[in-house]
C-alpha positions in Angstrom: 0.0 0.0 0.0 1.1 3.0 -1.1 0.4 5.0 2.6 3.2 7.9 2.1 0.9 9.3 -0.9 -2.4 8.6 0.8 -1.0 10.5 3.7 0.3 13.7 1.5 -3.4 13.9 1.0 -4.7 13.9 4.0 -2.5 16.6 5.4 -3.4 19.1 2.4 -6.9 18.3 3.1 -6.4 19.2 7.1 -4.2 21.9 6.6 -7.0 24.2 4.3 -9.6 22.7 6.1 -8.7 23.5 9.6 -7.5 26.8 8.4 -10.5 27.9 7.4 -12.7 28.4 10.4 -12.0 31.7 11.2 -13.5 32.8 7.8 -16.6 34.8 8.1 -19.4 32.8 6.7 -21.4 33.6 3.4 -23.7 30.5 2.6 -23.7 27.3 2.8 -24.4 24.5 0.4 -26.6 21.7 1.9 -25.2 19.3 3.9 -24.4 16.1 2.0 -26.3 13.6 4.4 -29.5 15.6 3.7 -29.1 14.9 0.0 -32.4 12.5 -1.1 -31.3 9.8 -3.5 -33.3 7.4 -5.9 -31.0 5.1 -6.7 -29.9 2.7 -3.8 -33.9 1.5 -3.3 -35.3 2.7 -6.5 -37.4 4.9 -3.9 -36.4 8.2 -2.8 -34.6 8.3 0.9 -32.3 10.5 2.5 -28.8 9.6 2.0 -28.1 9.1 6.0 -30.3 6.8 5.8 -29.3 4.4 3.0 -28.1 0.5 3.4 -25.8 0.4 0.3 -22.6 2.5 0.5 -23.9 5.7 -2.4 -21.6 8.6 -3.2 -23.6 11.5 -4.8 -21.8 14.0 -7.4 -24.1 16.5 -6.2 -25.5 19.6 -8.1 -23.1 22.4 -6.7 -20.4 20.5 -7.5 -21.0 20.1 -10.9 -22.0 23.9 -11.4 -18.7 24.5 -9.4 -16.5 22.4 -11.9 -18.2 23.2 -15.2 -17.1 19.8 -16.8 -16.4 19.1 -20.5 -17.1 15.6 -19.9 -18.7 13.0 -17.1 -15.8 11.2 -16.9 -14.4 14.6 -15.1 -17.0 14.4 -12.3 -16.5 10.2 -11.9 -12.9 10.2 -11.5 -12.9 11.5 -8.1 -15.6 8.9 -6.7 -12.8 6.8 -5.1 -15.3 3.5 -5.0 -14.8 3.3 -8.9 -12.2 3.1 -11.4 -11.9 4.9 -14.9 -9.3 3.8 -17.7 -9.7 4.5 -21.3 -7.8 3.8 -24.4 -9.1 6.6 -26.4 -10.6 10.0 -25.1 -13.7 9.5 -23.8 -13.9 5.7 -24.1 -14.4 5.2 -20.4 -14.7 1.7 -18.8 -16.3 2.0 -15.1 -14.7 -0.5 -12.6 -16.5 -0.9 -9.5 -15.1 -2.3 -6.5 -12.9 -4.3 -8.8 -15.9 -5.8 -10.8 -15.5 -5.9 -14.6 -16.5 -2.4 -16.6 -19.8 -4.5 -17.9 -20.8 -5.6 -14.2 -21.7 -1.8 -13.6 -24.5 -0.3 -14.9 -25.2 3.1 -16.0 -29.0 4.3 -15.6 -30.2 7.7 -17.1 -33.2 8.7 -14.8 -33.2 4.8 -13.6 -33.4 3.6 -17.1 -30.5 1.8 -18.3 -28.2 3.3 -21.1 -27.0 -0.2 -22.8 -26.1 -1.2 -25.8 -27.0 -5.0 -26.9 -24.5 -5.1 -29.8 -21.4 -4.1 -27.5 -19.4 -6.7 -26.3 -20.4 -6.1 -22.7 -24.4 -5.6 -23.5 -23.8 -2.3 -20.9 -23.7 1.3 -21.2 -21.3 2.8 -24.4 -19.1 5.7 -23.5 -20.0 7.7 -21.0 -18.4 10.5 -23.3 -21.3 10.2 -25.7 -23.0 11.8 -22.9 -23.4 15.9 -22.3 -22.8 16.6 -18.6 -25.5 19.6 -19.2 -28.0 17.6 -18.7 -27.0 16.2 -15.4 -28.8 17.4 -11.9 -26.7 15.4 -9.9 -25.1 11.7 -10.6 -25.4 8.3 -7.6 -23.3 5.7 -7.0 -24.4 2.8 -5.6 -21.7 0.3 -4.8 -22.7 -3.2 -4.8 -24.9 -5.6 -6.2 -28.2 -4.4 -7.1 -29.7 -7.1 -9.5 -32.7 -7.1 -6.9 -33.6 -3.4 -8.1 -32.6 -3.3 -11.4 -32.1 -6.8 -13.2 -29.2 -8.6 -15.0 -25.6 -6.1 -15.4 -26.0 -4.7 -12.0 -23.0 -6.8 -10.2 -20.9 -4.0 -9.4 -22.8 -1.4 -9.1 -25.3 1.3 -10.5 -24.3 5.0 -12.1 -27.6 7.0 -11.8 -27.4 9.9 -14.1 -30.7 12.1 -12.9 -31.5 14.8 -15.3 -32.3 18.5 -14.6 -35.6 19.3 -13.3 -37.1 23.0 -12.6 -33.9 23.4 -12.3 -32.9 27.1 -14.1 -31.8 27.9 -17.4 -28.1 28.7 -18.7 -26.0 28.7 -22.2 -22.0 28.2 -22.2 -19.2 29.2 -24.5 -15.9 27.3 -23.8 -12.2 26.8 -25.4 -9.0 25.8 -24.4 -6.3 23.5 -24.6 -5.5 20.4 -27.9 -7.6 22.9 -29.7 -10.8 22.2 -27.4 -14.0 24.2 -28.3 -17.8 23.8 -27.7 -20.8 25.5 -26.3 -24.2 24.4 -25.5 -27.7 25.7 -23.3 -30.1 24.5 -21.3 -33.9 25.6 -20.1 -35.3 23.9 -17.4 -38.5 25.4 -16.6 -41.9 23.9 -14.6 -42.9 21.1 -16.6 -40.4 21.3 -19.1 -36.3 20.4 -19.8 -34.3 21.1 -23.0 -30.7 21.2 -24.1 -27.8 20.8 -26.9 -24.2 21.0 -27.0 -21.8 20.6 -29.3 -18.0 19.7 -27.9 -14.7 19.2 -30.6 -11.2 19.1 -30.0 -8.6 18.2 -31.8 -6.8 15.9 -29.2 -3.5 14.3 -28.5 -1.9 10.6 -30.2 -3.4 8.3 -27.7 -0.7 5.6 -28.7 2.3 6.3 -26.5 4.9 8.9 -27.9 7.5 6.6 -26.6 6.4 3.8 -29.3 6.7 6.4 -31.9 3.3 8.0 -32.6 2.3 11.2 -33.6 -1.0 11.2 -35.4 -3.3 13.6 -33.2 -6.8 11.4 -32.2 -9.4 14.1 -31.9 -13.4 13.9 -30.8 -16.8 15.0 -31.3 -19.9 15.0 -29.6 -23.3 17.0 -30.2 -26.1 16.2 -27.6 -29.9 16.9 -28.1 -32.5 16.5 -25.0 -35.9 17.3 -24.1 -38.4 16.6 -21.0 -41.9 17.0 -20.8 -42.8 16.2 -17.1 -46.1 16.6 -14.5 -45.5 15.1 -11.4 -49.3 16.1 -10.3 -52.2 16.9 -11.4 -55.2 15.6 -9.3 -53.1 12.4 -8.8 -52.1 12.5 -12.6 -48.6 12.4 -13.8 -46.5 11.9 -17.0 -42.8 12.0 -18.4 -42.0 12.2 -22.2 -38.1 12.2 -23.0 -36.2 11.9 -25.6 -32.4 12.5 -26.0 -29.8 12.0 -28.5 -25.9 11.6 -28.2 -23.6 12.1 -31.1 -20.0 11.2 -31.5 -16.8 10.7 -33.2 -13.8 9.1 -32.0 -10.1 8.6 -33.2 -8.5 5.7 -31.5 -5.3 4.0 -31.7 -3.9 0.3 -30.8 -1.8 -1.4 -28.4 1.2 1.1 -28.9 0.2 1.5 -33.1 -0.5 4.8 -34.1 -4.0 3.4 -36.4 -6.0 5.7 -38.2 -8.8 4.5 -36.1 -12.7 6.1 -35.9 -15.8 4.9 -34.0 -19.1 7.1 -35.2 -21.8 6.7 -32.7 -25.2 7.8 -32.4 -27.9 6.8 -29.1 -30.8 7.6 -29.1 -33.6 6.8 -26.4 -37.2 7.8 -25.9 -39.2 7.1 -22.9 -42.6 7.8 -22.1 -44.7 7.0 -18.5 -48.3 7.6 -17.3 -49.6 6.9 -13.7 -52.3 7.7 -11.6 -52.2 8.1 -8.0 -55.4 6.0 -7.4 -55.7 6.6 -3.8 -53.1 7.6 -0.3 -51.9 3.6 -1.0 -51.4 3.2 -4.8 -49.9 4.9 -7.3 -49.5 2.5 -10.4 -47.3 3.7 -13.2 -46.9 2.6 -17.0 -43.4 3.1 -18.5 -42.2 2.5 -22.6 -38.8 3.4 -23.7 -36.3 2.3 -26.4 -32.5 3.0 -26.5 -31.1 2.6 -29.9 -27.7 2.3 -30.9 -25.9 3.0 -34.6 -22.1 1.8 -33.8 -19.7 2.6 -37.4 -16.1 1.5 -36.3 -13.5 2.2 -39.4 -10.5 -0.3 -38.0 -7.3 -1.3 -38.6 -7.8 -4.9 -39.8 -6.0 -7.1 -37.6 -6.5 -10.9 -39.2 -3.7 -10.1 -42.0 -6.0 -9.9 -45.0 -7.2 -6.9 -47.1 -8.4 -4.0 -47.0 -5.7 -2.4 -44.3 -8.7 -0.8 -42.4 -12.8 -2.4 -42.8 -15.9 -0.5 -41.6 -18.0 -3.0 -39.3 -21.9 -1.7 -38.3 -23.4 -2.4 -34.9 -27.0 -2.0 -34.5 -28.5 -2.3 -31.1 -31.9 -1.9 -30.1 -33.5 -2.5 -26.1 -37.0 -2.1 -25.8 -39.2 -2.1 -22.7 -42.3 -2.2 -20.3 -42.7 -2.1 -17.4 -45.6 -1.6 -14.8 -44.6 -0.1 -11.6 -47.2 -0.3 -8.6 -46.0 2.1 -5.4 -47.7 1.5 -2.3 -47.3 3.2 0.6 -48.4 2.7 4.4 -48.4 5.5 5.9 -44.9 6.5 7.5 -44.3 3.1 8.4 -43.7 1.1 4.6 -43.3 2.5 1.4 -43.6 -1.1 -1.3 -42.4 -1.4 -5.0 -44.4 -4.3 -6.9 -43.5 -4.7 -10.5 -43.2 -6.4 -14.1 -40.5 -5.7 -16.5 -40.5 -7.3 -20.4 -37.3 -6.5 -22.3 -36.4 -7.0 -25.5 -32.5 -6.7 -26.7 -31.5 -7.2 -30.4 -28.1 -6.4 -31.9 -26.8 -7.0 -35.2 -23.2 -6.5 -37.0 -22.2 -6.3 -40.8 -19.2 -5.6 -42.4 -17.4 -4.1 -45.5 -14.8 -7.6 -46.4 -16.4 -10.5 -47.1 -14.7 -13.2 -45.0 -16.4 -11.1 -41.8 -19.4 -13.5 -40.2 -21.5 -11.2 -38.8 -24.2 -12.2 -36.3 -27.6 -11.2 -36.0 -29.6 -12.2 -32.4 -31.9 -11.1 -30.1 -33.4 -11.9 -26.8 -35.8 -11.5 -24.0 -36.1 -11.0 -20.6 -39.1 -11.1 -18.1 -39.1 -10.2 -14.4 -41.0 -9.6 -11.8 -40.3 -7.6 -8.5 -40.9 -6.6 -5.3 -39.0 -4.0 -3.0 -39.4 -1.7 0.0 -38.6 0.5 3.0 -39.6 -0.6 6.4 -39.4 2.1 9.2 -40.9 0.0 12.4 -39.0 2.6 14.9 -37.9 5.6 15.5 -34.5 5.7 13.7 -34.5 2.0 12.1 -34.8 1.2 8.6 -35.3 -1.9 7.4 -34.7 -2.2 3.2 -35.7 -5.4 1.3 -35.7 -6.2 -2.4 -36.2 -9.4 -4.5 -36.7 -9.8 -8.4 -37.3 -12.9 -10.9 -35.5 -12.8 -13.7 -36.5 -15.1 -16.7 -34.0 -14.6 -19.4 -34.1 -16.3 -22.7 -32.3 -19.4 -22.8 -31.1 -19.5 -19.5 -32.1 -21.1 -16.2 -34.7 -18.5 -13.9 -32.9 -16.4 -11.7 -33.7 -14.8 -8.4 -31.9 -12.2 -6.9 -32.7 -10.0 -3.3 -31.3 -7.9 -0.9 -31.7 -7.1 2.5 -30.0 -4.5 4.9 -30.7 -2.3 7.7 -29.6 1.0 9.3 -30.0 2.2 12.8 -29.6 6.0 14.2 -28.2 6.2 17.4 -29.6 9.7 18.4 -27.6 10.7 21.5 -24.2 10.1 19.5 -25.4 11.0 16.1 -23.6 7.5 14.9 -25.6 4.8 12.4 -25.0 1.7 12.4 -25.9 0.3 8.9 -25.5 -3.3 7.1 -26.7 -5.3 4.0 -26.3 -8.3 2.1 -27.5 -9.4 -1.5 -27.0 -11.0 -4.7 -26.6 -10.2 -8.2 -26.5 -12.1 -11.9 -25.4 -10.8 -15.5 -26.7 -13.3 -18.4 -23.5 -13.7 -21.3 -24.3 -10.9 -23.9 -25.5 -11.3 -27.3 -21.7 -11.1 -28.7 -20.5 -13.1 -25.9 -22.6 -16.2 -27.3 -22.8 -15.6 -30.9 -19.8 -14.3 -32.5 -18.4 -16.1 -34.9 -14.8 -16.0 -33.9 -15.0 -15.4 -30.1 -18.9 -16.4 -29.3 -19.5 -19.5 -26.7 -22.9 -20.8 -26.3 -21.9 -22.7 -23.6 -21.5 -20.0 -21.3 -23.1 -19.7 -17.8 -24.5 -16.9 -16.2 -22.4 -15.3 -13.7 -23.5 -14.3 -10.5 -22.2 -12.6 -7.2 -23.4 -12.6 -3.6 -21.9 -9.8 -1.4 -22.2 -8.6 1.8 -21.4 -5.1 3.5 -21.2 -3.2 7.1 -21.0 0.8 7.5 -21.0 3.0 10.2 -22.1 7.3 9.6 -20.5 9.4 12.4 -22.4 13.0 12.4 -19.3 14.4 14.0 -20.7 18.1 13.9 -24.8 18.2 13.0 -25.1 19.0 9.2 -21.2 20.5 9.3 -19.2 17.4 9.7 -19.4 13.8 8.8 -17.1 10.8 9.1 -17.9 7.1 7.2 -16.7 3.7 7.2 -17.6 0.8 4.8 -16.4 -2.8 4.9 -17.1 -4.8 1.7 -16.6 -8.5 0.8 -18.1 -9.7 -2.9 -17.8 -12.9 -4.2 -18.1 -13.7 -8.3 -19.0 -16.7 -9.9 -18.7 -17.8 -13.3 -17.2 -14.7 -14.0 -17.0 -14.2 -18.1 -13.5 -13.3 -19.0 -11.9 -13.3 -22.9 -9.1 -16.0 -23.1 -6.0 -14.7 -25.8 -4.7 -18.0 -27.7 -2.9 -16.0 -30.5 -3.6 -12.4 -31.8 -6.2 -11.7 -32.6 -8.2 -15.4 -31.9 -9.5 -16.2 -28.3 -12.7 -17.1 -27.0 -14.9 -16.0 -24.0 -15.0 -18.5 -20.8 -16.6 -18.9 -17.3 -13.6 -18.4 -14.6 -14.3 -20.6 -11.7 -14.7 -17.7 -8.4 -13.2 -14.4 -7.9 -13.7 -12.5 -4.5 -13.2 -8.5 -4.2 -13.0 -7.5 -0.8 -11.9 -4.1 1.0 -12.4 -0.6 2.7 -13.9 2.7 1.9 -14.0 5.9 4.1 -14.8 9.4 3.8 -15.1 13.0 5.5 -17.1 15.2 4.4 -16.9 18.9 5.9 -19.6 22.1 5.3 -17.8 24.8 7.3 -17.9 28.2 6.9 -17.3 28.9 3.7 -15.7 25.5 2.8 -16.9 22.8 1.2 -13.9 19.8 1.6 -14.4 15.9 0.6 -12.2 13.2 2.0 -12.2 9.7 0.3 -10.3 6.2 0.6 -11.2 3.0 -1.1 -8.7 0.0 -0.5 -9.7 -2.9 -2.9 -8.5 -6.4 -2.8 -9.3 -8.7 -6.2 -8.6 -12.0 -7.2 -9.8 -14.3 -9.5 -9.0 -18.4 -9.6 -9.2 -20.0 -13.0 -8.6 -23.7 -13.2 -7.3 -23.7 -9.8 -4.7 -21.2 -10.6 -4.8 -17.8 -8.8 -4.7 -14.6 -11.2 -4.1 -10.7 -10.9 -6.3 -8.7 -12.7 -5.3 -5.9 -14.2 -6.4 -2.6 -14.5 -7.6 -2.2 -10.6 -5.9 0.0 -8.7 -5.6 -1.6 -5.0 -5.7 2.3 -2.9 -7.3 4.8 -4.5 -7.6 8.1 -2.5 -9.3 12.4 -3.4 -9.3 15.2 -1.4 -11.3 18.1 -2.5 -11.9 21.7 -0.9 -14.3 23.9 -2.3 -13.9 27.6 -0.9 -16.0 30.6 -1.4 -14.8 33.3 0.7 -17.0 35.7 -1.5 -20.4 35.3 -2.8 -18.9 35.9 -5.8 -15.9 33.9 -6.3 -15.3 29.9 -5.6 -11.8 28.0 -6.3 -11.7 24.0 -5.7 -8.4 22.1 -5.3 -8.7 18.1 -6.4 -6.2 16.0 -5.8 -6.5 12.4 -6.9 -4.3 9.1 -6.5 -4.5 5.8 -8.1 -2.3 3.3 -6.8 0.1 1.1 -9.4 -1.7 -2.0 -11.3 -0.5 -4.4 -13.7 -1.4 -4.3 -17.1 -0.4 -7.0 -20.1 2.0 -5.5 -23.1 -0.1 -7.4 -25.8 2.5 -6.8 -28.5 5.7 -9.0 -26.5 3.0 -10.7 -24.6 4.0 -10.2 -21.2 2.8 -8.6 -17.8 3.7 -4.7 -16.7 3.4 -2.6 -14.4 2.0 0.9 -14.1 3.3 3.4 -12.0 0.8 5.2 -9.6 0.2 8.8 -9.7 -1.4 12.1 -8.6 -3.6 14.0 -10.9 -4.4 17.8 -9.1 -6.9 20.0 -10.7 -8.3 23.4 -9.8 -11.3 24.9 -10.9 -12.3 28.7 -10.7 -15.6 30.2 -11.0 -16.2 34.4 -10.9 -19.4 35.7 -10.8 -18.5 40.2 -12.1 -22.1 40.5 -12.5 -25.2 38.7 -11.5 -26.6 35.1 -13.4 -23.0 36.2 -15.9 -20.2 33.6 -14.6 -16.5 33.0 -16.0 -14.9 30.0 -15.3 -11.4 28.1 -15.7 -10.3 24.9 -15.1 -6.3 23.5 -15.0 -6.6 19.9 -15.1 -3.6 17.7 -14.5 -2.1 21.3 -13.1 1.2 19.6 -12.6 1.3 18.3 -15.8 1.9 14.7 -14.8 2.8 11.7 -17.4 0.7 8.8 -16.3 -1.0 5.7 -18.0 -4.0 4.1 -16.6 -4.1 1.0 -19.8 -0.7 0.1 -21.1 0.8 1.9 -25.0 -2.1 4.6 -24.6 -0.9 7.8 -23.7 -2.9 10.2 -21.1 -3.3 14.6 -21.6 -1.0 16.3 -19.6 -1.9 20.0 -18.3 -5.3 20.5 -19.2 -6.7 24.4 -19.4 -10.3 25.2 -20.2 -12.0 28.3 -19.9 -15.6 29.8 -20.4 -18.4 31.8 -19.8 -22.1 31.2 -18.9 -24.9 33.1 -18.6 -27.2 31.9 -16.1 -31.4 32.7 -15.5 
């Protein structure tokens, strides 16, 4: 463990913290442990109060950093990981768990993709961050809430609502560029924003490459909402991400592009029947058009060949809430899903596949509150996917508030499945229809210390997950392999966090400690790509009305990572990436704002022969109303 860097943090953290309670106070943001989430229960709940460690990416800090991306805002969450071998091509690690164990909801929907190899979310750089209110993180499994993918965790993206109106200009460094608006009135949400920059080589400069890999993205979204009208309400949405992306290889400087388009529509009715039921209807779609022009790899011509995926999820689903006075709140739910994905391509010798399937599930889920203090959460769904053996997941936790010492004592335990993806069984050249479904089971304890009441809070979470018939891809020789079950693989470890709201500073304190291994055959293996300490601290300080600066400092721990062109295992070094963000206010609802990311210019590498932006500037201005 890599203490002497985790320690350099904490002491800048203390150090402006501590220093800053003789400033006179201004105003203060709300307190974290007040913030109501959505996610962890699929019900709304105070955060102190959830079972499931969550970590928000609240609203003021997302109007304080002004981020080009979402990947900006979910690199600081310590409980996940981030690496990419492009711009904006994130994979999500939580708690160790594989990128396509964590899934990404937008307004509790999921963003997924059938044709991708991992049947989750794309890039989270397709989407705007405009349209964000706030962003959860659930940690864990939560199959029970939200069906097959959920292993890892959930990434709740919860658009804006009533929630003001703004435009942006902004430009800056690798010949950045882009601008967008939003209006977010009553009953209604709309934005766009267009993004370009011209990039850096994202194949390592040491192995030679030069070839700038730039990226697009235009975003498009509207909400029609009525939360009530004599018991009715409605929500019509539709939004559309754009993008184009220049990508290298493993250390080869490719004239690589992906063009990719999402699309999803949703639409819900419901009518709050009575005090005790409130059914609700839900429809949606997510669409995906997938062009990749690649460097053909299998030794035959043409040098590069355009391959098409098409992905299409459709759903229903009919949600009945019922509620029980103060004492039970109840979820009771069916969900029909069908995924279909298709690929083509331009050489002849490529087998594409065309498949589809479907998933019904049933649900039920709820918050208990017997006492004073005690809250009881239980979930459990059955999940009948298409050739596959029924599945049934649950979960079950508690939290208690001890009132004289402001401590809560919280703990839960659950399951979790992800059914092989279309490409993992069908492929042609990597498919096996002989795979199993994975699954996990997990189990977690937490304490919440309310050190100082709604100024100070302290947290603790002990995590132990363990996966079975994890789905990993097996390499005989470039480019051939095949997908396989692995036999267990257990993630276990710590995360803690302070959170401070005093004065006029707003300062974040997080640690995760993660522990993964995975036994294939018998044989124990490392797995790459997870960082084992991971550590931020942020401090957010506005000693004027006007003016707010943040400092972010964030470490990732060394991992080992393959060299796939000698075939052998590396090792990355760890680093520090600081960032500071300024916002000024000269006038108001008119704000300028600059960011320096990686201020110290730091070379890293978080995937091995893909190269990393060093010092990162952006500036802008928004007008707000």
């Amino acid at each position: 463990m890599r203490i002497a860097h985790l320690w350099r943090l904490f002491a800048v953290f203390a150090i402006i913290l501590f220093s800053s309670f003789s400033i006179y106070a201004q105003e203060e943001e709300v307190f974290l442990l007040d913030e109501v989430v959505v996610t962890a229960v699929a019900e709304p709940i105070p955060l102190s109060e959830t079972v499931s460690s969550v970590t928000v990416v609240t609203k003021e800090e997302i109007e304080r950093k002004n981020p080009v991306t979402l990947e900006e805002l979910l690199t600081g969450v310590t409980d996940l990981h981030i690496y990419n071998q492009g711009v904006n091509t994130a994979s999500i690690f939580i708690r160790g768990a594989n990128s396509g164990h964590t899934m990404v909801l937008i307004d509790g929907v999921p963003f997924a993709d059938p044709s991708g190899t991992s049947g989750g979310f794309g890039s989270i750089g397709a989407l705007s961050p405009l349209l964000a209110d706030h962003i959860e993180v659930v940690a864990g499994p939560s199959s029970a809430f939200y069906g097959s993918g959920a292993m890892g965790g959930v990434v709740n993206i919860i658009t804006k609502k009533d929630a003001g109106s703004s435009v942006y200009a902004q430009g800056g460094s690798y010949g950045a560029y882009g601008a967008g608006g939003v209006y977010s009135g009553k009953y209604f949400t709309a934005g766009a924003s267009y993004y370009n920059e011209d990039g850096i080589s994202l194949a390592d400069k040491k192995f030679g490459a030069a070839e700038k890999d730039g990226y697009t993205a235009k975003s498009f979204f509207v909400k029609h909402y009525l939360d009530d009208f004599n018991g009715y309400h409605h929500e019509i949405s539709l939004m559309q991400n754009t993008s184009h992306v220049e990508y290298d290889g493993d250390q080869v400087d490719y004239a690589n592009y992906a063009d990719t388009t999402y699309t999803t529509a949703k639409f819900s009715v419901g009518y709050k029947v009575n005090e005790y039921w409130d059914p609700t209807l839900s429809v949606g779609t997510v669409v995906t058009d997938r062009l990749d022009h690649g460097y053909n790899a299998w030794g035959f011509p043409p040098a590069y060949e355009d391959t098409s995926f098409s992905g299409l999820s459709n759903y229903a689903e009919l949600a009945n809430k019922l509620t029980f006075g103060k004492i039970a709140t109840v979820n009771l739910g069916g969900k029909y899903t069908k995924d279909e994905a298709s690929t083509t391509a331009s050489y002849i010798s490529y087998v594409g596949i065309t498949a589809y399937s479907e998933t019904k599930e049933v649900y039920l889920n709820g918050v208990v509150k017997p006492l004073t203090g005690l809250n009881i959460q239980l979930g459990g769904r059955f999940s009948d996917v298409e050739g596959f053996k029924e599945t049934y997941t649950y979960t079950a936790g508690a939290s208690y508030l001890i009132e004289p010492i402001r401590l809560t004592v919280r703990a839960a335990t659950g399951t979790a499945f992800k059914a092989p993806t279309l490409d993992n069984l069908y492929s042609p050249y990597w498919g096996n229809k002989d795979l199993k479904a994975q699954n996990s089971s997990s189990w977690e304890v937490g304490l919440i210390e309310e050190i100082l009441p709604k100024k100070l809070s302290l947290n603790i979470t002990y995590f132990d997950t363990e996966f079975k018939n994890r789905i990993s891809f097996v390499t005989t020789t470039y480019p051939a392999g095949y997908f396989t079950n692995s036999d267990t693989a257990r993630t276990k470890g710590i995360e803690a966090g302070i959170t401070a709201n005093i004065s006029v500073v707003f300062a974040n304190l997080s640690y995760t400690y993660t522990d993964f291994e995975e036994i294939t055959g018998g044989v124990k293996a490392t797995i790459d790509r997870r960082p084992e300490n991971k550590g931020k601290a942020s401090v957010a300080v506005k000693p004027i009305k006007e003016f707010t600066a943040t400092l972010e400092a964030v470490y990732v721990d060394k991992m080992t990572d393959n060299d796939w062109v000698a075939y052998q295992p590396v090792t990355l070094s760890d680093y520090t990436l600081v960032s500071l963000y300024l916002s000024y206010e000269p006038q108001e609802n008119f704000t300028l704002f600059a960011n320096a990311k990686n201020l110290l210019d730091k070379e890293y590498a978080n995937a091995y022969g893909y190269a990393a932006k060093g010092l990162d500037i952006v500036g802008g201005i928004k007008y707000s109303w």
